[in-house]
NUSE-418232 format. One record per residue: residue in one letter; residue number from 0; z, y, x negated of N, C-alpha, C in turn. Coordinates in steps of 0.1 Angstrom, whole numbers. Atoms other than C-alpha are relative to their C-alpha. Layout:
N
> residu num n_c3 n_c2 n_c1 ca_c3 ca_c2 ca_c1 c_c3 c_c2 c_c1
> a NUM Z Y X Z Y X Z Y X .
...
***
This chain:
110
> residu num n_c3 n_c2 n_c1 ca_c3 ca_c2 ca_c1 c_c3 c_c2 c_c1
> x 0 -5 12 7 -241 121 -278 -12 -11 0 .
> x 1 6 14 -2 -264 94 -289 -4 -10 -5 .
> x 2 -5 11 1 -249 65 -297 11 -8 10 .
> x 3 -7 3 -10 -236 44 -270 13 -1 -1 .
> x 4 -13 -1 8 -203 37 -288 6 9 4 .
> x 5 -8 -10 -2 -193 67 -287 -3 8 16 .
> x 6 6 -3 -13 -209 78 -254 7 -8 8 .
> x 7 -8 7 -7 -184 49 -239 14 5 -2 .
> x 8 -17 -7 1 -155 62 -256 3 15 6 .
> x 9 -3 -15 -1 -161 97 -247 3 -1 17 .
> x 10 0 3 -15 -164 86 -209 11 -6 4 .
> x 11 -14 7 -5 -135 63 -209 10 10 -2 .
> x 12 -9 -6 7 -115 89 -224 0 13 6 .
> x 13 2 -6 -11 -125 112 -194 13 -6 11 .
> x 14 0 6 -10 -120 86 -170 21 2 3 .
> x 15 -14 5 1 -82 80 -185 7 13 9 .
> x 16 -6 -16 -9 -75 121 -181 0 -2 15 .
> x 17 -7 2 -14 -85 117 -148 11 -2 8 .
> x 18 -8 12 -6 -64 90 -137 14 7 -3 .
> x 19 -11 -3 -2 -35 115 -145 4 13 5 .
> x 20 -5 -9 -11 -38 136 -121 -4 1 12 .
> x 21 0 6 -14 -34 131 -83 -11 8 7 .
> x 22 9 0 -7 -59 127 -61 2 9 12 .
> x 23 -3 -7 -8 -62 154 -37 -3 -7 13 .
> x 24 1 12 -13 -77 130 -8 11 -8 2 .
> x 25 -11 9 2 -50 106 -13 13 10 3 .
> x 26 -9 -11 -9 -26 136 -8 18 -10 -5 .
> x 27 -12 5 5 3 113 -23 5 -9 12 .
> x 28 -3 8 -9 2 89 3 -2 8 15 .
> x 29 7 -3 -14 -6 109 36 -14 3 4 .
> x 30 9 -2 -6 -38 108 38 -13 -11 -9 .
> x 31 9 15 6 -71 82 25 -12 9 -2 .
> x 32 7 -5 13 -93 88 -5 -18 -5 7 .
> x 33 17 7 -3 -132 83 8 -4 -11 -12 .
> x 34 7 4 10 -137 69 -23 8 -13 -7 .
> x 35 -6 9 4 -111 43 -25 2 -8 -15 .
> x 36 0 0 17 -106 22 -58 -9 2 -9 .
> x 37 11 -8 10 -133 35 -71 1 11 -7 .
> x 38 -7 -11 -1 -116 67 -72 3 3 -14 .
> x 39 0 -4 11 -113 86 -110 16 0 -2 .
> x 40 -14 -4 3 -78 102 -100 9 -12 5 .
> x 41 -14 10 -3 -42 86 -97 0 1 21 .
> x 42 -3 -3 -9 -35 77 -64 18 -8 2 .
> x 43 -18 -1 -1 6 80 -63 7 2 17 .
> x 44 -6 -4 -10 32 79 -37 12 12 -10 .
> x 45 -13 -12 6 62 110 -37 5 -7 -11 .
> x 46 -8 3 8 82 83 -55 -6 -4 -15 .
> x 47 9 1 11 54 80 -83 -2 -14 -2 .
> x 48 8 15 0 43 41 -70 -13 8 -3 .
> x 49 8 -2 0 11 40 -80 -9 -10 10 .
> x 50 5 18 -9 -13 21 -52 -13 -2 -2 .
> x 51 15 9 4 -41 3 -62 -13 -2 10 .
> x 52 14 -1 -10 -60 -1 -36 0 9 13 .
> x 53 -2 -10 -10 -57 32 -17 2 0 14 .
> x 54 -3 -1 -12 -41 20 11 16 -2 3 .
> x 55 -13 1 -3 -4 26 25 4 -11 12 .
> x 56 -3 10 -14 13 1 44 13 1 -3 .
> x 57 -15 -3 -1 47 6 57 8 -10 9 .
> x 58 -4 9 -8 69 -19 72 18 6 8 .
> x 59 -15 -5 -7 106 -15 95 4 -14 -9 .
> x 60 -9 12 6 132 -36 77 9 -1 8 .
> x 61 -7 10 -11 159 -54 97 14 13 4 .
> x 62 -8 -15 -4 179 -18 97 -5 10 5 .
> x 63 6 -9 -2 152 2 107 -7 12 -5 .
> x 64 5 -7 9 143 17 79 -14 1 2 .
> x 65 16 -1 3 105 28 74 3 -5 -18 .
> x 66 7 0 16 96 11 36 -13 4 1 .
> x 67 12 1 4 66 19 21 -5 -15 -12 .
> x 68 8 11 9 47 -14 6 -10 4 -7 .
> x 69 7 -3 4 26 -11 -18 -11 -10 7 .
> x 70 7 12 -8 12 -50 -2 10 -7 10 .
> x 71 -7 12 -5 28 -64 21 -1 -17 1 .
> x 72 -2 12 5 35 -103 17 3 -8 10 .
> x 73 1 11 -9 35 -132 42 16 -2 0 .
> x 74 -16 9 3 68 -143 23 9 14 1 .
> x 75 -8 -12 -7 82 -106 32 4 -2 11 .
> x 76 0 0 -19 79 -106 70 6 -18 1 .
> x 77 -12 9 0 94 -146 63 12 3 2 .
> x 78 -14 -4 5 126 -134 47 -1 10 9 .
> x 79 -2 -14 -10 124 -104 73 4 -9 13 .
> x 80 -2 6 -15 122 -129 103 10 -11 -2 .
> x 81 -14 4 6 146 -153 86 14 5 2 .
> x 82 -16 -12 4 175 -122 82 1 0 15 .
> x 83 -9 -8 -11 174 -115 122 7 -16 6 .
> x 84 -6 13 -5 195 -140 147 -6 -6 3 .
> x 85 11 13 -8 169 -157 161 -7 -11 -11 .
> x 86 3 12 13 165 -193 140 -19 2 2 .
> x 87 17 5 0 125 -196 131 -4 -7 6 .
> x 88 4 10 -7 124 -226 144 -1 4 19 .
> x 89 -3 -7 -15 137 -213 182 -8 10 3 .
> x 90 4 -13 -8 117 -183 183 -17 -4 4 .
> x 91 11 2 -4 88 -183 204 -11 13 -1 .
> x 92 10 -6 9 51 -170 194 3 16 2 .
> x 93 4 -12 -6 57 -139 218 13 10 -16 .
> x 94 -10 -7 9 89 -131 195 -4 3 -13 .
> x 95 4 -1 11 74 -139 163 -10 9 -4 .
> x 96 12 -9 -3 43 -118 173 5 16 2 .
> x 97 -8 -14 3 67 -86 179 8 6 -14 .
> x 98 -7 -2 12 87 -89 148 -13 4 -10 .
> x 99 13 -10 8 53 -89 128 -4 13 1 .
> x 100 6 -8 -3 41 -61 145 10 14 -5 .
> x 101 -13 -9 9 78 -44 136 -3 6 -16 .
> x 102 3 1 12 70 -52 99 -14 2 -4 .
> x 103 14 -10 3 34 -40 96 1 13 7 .
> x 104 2 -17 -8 41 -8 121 -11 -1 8 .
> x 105 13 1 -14 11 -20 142 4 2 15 .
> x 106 0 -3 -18 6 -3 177 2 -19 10 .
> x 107 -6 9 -11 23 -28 203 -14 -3 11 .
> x 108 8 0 -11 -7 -38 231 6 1 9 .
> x 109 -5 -7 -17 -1 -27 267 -1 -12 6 .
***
């Protein structure tokens, strides 16, 4: 090909194919893409989210569920720490600092 024109369309029109079919690194959400969003192929969860920046993040919701987030959100983990009994205002940092840790799934310190 040599005309750049078309030498871009023929590449994007790769690129697109790609992007529709799952990334074997990425593994559908268990496992992480070396190549992050740079990445050609789709990176999908089972339920066919797609996540943009090849990272899973999963939070406990106030039932115990595991969600998957695609981002978790400041004003999530609010409305999360809002929903339990303890008023916002009353709860002290150590509490507030557990419930986060609930809602990201971050290892607890010793």
């Amino acid at each position: 090909v040599s005309e750049l024109a078309e030498k871009e369309r023929l590449v994007q029109g790769y690129k697109e194919h790609l992007a529709t079919k799952d990334c074997m690194h990425f593994n559908k959400g268990k496992e992480h893409c070396p190549f992050g969003a740079n990445c050609f192929y789709r990176h999908a969860l089972p339920d066919g989210t797609i996540v943009a920046d090849n990272v899973v993040k999963r939070r406990v919701n106030s039932t115990g569920d595991a969600v998957v987030l695609a981002t978790p959100f400041l004003s999530d983990f609010l409305e999360e720490l809002l929903s339990f009994s303890v008023a916002a205002e009353r709860a002290d940092i150590h509490t507030i600092r557990s419930l986060f840790q609930e809602f990201t799934m971050l290892p607890r310190p010793e």
